[in-house]
C-alpha positions as CSV (number, residue, x, y, z in Angstrom):
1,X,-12.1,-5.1,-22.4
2,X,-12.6,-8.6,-24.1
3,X,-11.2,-11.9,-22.7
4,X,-10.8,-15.2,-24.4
5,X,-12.4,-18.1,-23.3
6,X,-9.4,-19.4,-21.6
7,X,-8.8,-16.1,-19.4
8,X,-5.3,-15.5,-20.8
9,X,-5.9,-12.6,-23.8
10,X,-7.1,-9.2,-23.1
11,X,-8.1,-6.9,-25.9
12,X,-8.8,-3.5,-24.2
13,X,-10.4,-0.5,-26.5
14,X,-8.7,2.5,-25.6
15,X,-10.6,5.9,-25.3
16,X,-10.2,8.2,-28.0
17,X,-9.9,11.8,-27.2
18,X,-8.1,11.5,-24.0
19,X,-5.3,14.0,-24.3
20,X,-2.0,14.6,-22.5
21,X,-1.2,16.9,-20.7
22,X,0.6,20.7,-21.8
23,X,2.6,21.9,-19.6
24,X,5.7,24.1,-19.1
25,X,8.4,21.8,-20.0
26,X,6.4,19.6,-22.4
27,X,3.6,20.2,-25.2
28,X,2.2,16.9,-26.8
29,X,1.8,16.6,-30.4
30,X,-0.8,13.9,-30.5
31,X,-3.7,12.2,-27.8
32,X,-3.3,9.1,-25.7
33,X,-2.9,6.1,-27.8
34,X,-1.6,2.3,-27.9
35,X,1.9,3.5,-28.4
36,X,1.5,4.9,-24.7
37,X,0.5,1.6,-23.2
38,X,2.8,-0.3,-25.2
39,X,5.6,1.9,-24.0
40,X,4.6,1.8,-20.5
41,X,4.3,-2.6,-19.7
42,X,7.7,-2.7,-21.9
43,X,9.1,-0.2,-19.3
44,X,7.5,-1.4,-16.3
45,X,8.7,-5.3,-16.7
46,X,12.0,-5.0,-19.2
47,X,15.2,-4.3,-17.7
48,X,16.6,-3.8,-21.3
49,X,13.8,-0.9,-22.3
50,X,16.2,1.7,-23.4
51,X,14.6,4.8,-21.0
52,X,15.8,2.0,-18.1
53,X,18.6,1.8,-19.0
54,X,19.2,5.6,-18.8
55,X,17.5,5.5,-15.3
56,X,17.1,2.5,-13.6
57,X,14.1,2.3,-11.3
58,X,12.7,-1.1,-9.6
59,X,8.9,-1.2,-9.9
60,X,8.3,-3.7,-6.9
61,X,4.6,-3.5,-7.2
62,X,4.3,-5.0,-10.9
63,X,7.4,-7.9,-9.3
64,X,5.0,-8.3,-6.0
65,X,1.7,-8.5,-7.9
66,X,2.8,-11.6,-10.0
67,X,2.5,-9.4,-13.1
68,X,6.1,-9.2,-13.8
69,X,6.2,-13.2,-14.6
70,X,3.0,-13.3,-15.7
71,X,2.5,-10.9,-18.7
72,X,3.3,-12.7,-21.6
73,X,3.2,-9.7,-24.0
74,X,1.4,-6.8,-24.7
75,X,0.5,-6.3,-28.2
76,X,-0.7,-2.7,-30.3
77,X,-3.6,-3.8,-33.0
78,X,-4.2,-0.4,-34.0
79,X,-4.0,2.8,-32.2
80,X,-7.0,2.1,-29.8
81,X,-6.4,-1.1,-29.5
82,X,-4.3,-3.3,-26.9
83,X,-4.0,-6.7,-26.7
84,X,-2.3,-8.7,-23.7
85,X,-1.6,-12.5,-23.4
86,X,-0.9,-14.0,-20.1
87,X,1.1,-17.2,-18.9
88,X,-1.5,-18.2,-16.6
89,X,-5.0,-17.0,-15.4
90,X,-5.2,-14.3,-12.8
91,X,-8.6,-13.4,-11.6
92,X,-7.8,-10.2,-10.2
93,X,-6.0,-9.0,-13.1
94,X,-8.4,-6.0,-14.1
95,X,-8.6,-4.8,-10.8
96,X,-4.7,-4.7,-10.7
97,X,-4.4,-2.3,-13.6
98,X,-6.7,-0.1,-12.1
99,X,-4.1,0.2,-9.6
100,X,-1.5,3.2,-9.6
101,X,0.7,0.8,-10.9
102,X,-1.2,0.7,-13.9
103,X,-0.8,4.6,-14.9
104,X,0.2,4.9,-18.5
105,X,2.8,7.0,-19.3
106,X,3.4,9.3,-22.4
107,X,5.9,7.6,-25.1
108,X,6.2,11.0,-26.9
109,X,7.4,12.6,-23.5
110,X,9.6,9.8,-22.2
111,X,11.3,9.7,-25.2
112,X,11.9,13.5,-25.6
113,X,13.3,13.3,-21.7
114,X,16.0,10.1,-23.3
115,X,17.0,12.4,-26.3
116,X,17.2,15.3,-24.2
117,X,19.2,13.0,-21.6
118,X,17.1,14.4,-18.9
119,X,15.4,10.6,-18.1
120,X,15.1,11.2,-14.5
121,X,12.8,14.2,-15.0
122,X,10.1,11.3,-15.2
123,X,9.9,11.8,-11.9
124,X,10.6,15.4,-10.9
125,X,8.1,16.4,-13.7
126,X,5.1,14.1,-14.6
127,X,3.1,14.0,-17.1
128,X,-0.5,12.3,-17.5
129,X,-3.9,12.7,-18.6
130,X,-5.9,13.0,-15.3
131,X,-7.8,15.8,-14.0
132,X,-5.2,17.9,-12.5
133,X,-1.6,19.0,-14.1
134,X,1.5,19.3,-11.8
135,X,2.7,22.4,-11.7
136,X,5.6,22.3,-9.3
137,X,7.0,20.2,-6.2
138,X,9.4,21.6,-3.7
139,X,10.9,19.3,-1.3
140,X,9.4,18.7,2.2
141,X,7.3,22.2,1.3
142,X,4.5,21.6,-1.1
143,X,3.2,20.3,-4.6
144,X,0.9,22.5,-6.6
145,X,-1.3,21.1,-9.2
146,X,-4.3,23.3,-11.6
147,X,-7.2,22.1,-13.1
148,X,-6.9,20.2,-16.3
149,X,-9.7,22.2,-18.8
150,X,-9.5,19.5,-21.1
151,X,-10.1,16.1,-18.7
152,X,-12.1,13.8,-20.7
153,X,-14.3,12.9,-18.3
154,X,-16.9,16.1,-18.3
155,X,-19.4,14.5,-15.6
156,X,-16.6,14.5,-13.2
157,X,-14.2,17.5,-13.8
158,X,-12.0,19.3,-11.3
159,X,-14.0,22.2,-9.3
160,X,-11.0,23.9,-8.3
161,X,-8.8,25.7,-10.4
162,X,-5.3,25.0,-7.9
163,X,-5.0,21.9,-5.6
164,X,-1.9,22.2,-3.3
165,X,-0.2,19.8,-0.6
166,X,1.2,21.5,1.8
167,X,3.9,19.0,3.1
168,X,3.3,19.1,6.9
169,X,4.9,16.4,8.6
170,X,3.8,16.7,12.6
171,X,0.0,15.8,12.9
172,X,-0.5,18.3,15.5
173,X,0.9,21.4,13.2
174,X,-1.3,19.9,10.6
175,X,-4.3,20.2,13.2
176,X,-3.1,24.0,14.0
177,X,-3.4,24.7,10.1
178,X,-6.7,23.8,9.4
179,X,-8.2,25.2,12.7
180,X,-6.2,28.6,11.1
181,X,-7.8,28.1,7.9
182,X,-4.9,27.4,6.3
183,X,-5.5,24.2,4.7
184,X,-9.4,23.2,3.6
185,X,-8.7,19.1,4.3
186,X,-5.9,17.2,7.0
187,X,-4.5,13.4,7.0
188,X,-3.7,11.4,9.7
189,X,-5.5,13.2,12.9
190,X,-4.0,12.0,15.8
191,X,-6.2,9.3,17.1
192,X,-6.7,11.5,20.3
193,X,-7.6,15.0,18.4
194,X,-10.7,13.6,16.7
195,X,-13.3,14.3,19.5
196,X,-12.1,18.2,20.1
197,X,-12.3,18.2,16.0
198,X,-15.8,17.1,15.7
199,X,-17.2,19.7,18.4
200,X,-15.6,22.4,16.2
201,X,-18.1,24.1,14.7
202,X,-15.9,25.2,11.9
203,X,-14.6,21.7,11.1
204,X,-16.6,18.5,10.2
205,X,-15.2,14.8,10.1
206,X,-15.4,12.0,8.0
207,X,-14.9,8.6,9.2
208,X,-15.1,5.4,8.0
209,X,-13.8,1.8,9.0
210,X,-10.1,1.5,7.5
211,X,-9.7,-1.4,4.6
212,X,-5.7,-1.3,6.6
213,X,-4.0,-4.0,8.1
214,X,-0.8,-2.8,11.1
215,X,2.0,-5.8,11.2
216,X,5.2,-6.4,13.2
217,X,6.6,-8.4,10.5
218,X,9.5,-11.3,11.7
219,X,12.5,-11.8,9.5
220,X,12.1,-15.5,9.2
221,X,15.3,-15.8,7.2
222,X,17.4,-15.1,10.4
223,X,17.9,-16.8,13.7
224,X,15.6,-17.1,15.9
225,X,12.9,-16.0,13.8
226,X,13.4,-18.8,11.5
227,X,11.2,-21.0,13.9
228,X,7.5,-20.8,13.9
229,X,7.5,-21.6,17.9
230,X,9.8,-18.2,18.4
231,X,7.4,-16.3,16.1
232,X,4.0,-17.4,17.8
233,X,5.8,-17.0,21.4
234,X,6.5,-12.9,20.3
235,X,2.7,-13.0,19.1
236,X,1.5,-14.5,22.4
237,X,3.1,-12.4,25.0
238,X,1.7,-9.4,23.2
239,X,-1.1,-7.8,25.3
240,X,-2.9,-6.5,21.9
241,X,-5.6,-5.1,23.4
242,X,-3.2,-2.7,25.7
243,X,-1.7,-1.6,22.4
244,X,-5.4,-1.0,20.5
245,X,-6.3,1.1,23.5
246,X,-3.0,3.2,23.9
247,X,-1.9,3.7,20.3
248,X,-5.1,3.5,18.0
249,X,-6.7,5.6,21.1
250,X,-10.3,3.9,20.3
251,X,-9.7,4.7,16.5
252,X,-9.0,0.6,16.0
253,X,-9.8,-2.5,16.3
254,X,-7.7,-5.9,16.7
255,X,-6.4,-7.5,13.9
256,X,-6.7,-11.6,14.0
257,X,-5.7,-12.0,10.1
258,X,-3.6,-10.5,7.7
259,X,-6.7,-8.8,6.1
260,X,-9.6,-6.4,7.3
261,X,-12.8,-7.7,8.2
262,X,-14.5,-5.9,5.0
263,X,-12.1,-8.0,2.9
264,X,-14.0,-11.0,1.4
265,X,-12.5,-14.3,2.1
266,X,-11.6,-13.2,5.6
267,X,-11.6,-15.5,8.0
268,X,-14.0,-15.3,10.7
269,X,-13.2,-18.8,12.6
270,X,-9.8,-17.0,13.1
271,X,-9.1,-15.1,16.9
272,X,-6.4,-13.3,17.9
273,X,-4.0,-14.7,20.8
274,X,-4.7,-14.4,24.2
275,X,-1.9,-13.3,25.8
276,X,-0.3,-15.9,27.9
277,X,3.2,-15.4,28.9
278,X,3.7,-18.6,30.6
279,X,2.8,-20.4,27.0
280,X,5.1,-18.1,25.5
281,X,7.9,-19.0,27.9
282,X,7.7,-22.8,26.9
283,X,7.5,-22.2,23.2
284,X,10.8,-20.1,23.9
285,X,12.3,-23.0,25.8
286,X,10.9,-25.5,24.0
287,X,12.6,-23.6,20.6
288,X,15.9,-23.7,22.4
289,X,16.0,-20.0,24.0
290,X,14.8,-20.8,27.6
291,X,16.8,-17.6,28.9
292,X,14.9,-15.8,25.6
293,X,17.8,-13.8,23.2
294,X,18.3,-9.8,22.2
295,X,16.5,-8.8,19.3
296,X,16.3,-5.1,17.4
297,X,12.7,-3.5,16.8
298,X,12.3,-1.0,14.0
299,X,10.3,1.6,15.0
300,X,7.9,3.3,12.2
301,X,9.2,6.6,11.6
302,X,6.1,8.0,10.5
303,X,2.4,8.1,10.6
304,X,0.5,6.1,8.6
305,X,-3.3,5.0,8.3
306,X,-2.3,1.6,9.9
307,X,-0.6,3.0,12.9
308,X,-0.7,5.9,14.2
309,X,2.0,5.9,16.7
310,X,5.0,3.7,16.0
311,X,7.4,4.5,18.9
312,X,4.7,4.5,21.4
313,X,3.8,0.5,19.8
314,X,7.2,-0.2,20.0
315,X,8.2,0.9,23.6
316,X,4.9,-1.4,24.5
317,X,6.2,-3.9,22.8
318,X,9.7,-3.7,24.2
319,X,8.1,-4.1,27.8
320,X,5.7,-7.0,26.7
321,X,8.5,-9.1,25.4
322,X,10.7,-8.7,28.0
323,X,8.6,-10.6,30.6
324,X,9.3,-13.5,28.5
325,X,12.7,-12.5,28.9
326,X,13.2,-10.9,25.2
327,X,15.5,-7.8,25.2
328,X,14.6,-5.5,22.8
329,X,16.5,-2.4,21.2
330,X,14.2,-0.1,19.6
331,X,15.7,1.5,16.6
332,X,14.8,3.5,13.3
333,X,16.1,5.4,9.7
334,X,14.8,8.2,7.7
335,X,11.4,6.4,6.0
336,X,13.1,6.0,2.2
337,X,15.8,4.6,3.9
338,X,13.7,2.7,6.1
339,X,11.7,1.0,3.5
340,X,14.7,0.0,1.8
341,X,16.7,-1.5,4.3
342,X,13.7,-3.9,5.0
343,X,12.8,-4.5,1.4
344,X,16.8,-6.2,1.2
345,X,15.8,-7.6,4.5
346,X,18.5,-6.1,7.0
347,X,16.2,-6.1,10.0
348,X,14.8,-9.0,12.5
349,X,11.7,-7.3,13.6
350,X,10.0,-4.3,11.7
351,X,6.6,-2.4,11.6
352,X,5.0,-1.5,8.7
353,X,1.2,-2.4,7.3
354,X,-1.0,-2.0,4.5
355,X,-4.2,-0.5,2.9
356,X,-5.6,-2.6,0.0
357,X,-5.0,-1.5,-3.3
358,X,-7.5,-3.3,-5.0
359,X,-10.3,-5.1,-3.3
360,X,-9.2,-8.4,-4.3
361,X,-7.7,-10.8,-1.2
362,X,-4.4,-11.7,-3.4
363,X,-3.4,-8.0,-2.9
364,X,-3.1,-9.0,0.9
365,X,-1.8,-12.5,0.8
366,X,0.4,-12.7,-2.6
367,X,1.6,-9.0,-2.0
368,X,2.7,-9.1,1.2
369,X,3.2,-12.8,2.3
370,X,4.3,-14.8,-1.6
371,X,7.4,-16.0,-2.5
372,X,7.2,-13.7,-5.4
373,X,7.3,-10.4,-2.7
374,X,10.2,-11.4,-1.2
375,X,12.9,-8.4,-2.0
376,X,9.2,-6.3,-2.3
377,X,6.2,-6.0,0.2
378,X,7.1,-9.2,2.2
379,X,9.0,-8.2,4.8
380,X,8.9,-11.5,6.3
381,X,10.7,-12.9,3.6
382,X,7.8,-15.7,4.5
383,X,7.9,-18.3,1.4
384,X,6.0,-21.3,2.7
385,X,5.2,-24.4,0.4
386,X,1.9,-24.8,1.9
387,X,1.0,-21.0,1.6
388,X,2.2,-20.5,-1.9
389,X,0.6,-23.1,-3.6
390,X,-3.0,-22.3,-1.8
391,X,-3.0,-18.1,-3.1
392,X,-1.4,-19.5,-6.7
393,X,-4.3,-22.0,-7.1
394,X,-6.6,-19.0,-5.9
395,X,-5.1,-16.7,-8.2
396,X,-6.0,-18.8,-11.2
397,X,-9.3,-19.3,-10.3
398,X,-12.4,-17.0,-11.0
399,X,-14.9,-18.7,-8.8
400,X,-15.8,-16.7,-5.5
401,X,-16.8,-19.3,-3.6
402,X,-13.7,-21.6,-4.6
403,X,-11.4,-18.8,-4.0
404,X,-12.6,-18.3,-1.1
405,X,-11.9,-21.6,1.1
406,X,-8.6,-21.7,-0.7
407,X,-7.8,-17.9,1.1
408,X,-9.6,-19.0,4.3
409,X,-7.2,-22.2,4.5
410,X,-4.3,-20.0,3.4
411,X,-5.1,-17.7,6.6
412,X,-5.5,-20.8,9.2
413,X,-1.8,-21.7,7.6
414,X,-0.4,-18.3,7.8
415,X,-2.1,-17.6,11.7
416,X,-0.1,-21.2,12.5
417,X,3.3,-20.0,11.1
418,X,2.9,-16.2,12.1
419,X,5.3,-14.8,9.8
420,X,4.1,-11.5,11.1
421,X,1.8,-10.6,13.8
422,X,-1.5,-8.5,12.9
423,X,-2.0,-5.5,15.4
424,X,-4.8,-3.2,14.3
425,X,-6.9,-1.9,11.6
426,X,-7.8,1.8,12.2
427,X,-10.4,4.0,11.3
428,X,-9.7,6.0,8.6
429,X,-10.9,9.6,9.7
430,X,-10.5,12.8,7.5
431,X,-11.1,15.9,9.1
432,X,-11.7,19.6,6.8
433,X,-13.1,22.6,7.4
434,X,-17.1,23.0,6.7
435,X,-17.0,24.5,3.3
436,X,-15.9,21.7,1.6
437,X,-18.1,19.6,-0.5
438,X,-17.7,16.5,-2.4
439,X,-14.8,15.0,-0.6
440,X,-15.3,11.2,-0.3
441,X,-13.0,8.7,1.6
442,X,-11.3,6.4,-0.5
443,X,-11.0,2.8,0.9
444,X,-7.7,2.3,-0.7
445,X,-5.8,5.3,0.8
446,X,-6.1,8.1,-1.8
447,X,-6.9,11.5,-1.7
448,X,-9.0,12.1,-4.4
449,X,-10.0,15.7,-5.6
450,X,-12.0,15.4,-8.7
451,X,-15.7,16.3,-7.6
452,X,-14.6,18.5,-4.4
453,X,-15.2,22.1,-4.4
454,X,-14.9,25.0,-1.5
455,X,-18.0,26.7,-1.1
């Protein structure tokens, strides 16, 4: 891609000979093209865009990533051509269309699903141009992919002709499946598991240090949690390093910011709290709750990379906050239910975390703490004056070293407010059975298959 002098126009130069994929319920009649990306930015931030109209979807990424209000237009040339005007600068623009969020849909096929009237197939039945074709998905059972012959890219094609996720939900049947042989590669191992995994001579694991951030996330839009002294009183009478032990199982390490330590612009000056329950009790009392106050936790309902154990965490955290005389009822939903409840901000205390997207430290600060994000990512429904004008000044800027005091101050600003607390970051380990080659850990939380064979 080009960009103009003053940072705000793109011209990107499309690939030629990148075609979409056949399958059984659509055969394209042409190869990627300009169309295809014009299509997709007018779908992704225009509620008016006809195929929304037919199905409304929200895309809270392209809201929470400041792209919504700040792609100006996005312009066809010619057919491999692109051109896109921004309002203001964004330094980690490129990196944020690399981002899933960036896929490009086919016109050709969106529009055939809107005359057909079948819009929501979209998501039942994909289409792209990436190394492997869905073939199937059946709920809470599997998907099934095969090898797309005619990837562009023929230094990296697919090595296997079928890829299939067997949707396993309990880590320990997972465990049972590949020690059967039944699957070549697991996710989330229990923390505990890893050590009997690596002595298996049939198995080997990967590890590597998790770019993942676990939160308890305060809704500072409701009583009490609308005072910082509440908030940092919760944080304090934490015991963190009880909770790193018992539920990352050695598999963690404690999280003083609300980005990994691999994450440039982290903070180093930054410690967690010590916990100290009489200073909690004064912040309490001196925040006009000297007898404390009943709360609900939401316990995560599933495993993710950032926590391996939510209930466990939250009956720890249930007994830590009551010796500051916090009474806490721990309760949870169905995950798609769970995720929206908190995104229209029902709850007062929730769990939940984050593996960076992109690399860049906007991803963790304007995704998950901005005004912008609130109704998105920020479950805190933090939007602090202070805060938001330090990551929008960083945002604009394309200077490293600039950006990076402006994100350091940001995190001594968000550590005194504590809209959430940091727990953990875990290492991210992936065990599979011996024969398979190629497999690299992404940092960003994807399982990648391109380049992975079974020998």
């Amino acid at each position: 891609s080009d960009v103009s002098d003053d940072g705000l126009v793109y011209t990107f130069h499309l690939r030629k000979g990148v075609k979409w994929h056949t399958t059984k319920y659509f055969t394209p009649t042409r190869e990627f093209n300009a169309d295809d990306v014009v299509y997709t930015f007018d779908r992704l931030g225009n509620k008016e865009n006809a195929f929304n109209k037919a199905y409304p979807v929200e895309f809270p990424y392209y809201t929470d990533m400041g792209l919504k209000a700040n792609v100006k237009s996005v312009e066809k040339m010619d057919d491999y051509t692109v051109k896109i005007t921004l309002n203001n600068t964004d330094a980690s623009f490129t990196q944020t269309l690399a981002m899933p969020i960036g896929s490009i849909y086919s016109k050709e096929y969106a529009d055939k699903l809107l005359a057909d009237g079948k819009a929501e197939m979209i998501n039942q039945q994909p289409v792209g141009t990436g190394p492997f074709i869905f073939e199937r998905y059946q709920k809470d059972a599997s998907i099934r992919y095969k090898a797309n012959k005619e990837y562009w890219n023929k230094d990296d094609m697919p090595l296997v002709d079928n890829l299939i996720f067997a949707i396993t939900k309990d880590a320990s049947v997972r465990y049972q499946k590949l020690k059967a042989g039944e699957c070549h590669i697991m996710s989330y191992p229990l923390p505990a598991d890893i050590d009997g995994m690596k002595k298996d001579v049939k198995l080997k694991v990967m590890s590597q240090p998790g770019f993942n951030v676990g939160f308890i996330y305060y809704n500072t839009e409701k009583e009490p949690f609308n005072k910082t002294d509440v908030r940092v009183a919760l944080d304090m009478a934490m015991n963190k390093p009880a909770i790193i032990q018992a539920v990352y199982g050695g598999q963690g390490e404690l999280a003083p910011n609300p980005m990994p330590p691999t994450q440039w612009s982290f903070n180093k000056e930054i410690k967690s709290r010590e916990t100290d329950i009489a200073k909690a009790k004064e912040l309490l009392a001196k925040a006009g709750y000297p007898n404390g106050f009943e709360a609900t936790l939401w316990s995560l309902p599933v495993q993710r990379p950032y926590n391996p154990n939510g209930c466990l965490m939250a009956e720890i955290l249930q007994a830590d906050w009551a010796k500051i005389g916090v009474k806490v009822n721990i309760t949870t939903y169905e995950w798609g239910e769970y995720m929206k409840r908190a995104k229209s901000g029902e709850h007062q205390i929730m769990m939940a975390g984050w593996t960076g997207d992109n690399g860049d430290p906007d991803n963790w600060l304007g995704t998950l703490f901005s005004c912008e994000a609130v109704g998105g990512n920020n479950y805190s429904r933090f939007c602090y004056d202070p805060f938001q004008k330090l990551i929008a000044e960083a945002r604009q800027l394309s200077d490293m070293g600039q950006r990076t005091k402006l994100y350091e101050q940001a995190q001594v600003i968000w550590h005194e407010q504590m809209p959430g607390s940091p727990i953990g970051t875990s290492i991210v380990s992936v065990p599979m059975g011996k024969n398979v080659e190629g497999f690299k850990i992404s940092p960003f939380g994807a399982f990648e298959f391109t380049g992975v064979s079974v020998k």
